[in-house]
Residue, then its C-alpha position, 0 to 999 in steps of 0.5 A: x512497523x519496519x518501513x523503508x525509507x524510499x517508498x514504506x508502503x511499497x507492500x501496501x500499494x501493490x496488495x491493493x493494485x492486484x486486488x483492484x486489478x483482479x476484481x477487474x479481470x473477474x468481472x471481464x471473465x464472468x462478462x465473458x463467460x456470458x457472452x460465450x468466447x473462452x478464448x478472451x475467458x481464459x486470458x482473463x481468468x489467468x490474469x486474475x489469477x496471478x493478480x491474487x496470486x500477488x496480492x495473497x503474497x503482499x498480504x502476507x508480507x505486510x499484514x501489520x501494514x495493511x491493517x495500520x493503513x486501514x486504521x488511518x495510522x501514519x507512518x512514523x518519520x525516522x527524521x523526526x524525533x517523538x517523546x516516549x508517551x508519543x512512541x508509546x500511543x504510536x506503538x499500542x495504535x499499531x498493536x491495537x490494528x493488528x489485535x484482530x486475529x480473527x479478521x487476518x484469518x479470514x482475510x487469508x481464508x478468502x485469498x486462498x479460497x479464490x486461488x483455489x478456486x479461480x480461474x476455472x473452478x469458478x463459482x462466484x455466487x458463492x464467494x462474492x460477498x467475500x470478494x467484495x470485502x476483500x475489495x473494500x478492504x484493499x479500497x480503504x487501504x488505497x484510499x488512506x494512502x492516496x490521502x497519506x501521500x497526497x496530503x498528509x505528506x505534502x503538507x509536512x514537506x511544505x512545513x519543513x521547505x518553509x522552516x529551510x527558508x528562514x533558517x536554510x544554514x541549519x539544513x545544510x548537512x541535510x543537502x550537501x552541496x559541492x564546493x565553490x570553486x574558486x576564482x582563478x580556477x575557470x581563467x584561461 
């Protein structure tokens, strides 16, 4: 799993977001529907599309992270040095989350039956069920990394601002600080 170092389940959190926010322009559309104002209809249905539009691309880019996320497996920090049998239960738990060909197909399959079917070929009786897997699906990611960032993440910064604070010489290459000036530099 490549992640990057700023924010590595950027591709994560934007999948689940477009399909949070699809499922919402979706229930406004068939609300509207109902109700019989196509003009708010179609806002709507444009809007759900470019949000599947989106989450079928973040899917596709980041399949191995979605389903590590589902599984509850955490990122591995590049600062932190891991033994070889740790390396390799992280590697066979990531390969074990994406061992699973046939669920990323049908994952792909449901993105690319609502694309080719919303806005306007909309027959939502048929793929809601599949809809609402998808949804799960992106829920139990955000859920994982609301609980990663929030957390897990939290937690191990509070483990390492201790460890700065009986030792801070030792992390001093980590924050490099300016140099003190010296005294005579400031008279006038």
């Amino acid at each position: 799993m490549e992640l990057r170092a700023e924010l590595p389940l950027e591709g994560v959190i934007s999948f689940y977001q477009s399909i949070d926010r699809f499922w919402q322009y979706c229930n406004m559309c068939r609300k509207l529907e109902e109700e019989g104002s196509e003009d708010q209809r179609i806002a709507c249905a444009i809007g759900a599309r470019e949000c599947i539009d989106n989450a079928y691309a973040e899917y596709l880019l980041n399949i191995p992270l979605i389903f590590a996320t589902v599984d509850g497996i955490k990122p591995m920090s590049l600062s932190t040095e891991l033994d070889t049998e740790e390396l390799k239960l992280h590697f066979q738990r990531q390969l074990d989350s994406i061992d699973r060909k046939d669920e990323i197909w049908r994952y792909l399959d449901i993105l690319n039956t609502l694309r080719n079917t919303c806005p306007f070929n909309c027959s939502f009786e048929k793929v809601e069920r599949d809809v609402e897997d998808l949804v799960e699906l992106a829920d139990d990611a955000r859920r994982f990394v609301e609980t990663l960032y929030v957390d897990i993440l939290v937690d191990e910064t509070k483990g390492q601002l201790k460890e700065m604070i009986k030792n801070p010489e030792s992390f001093r290459s980590l924050f490099p600080l300016p140099p003190k000036p010296l005294k005579d530099e400031y008279r006038i």
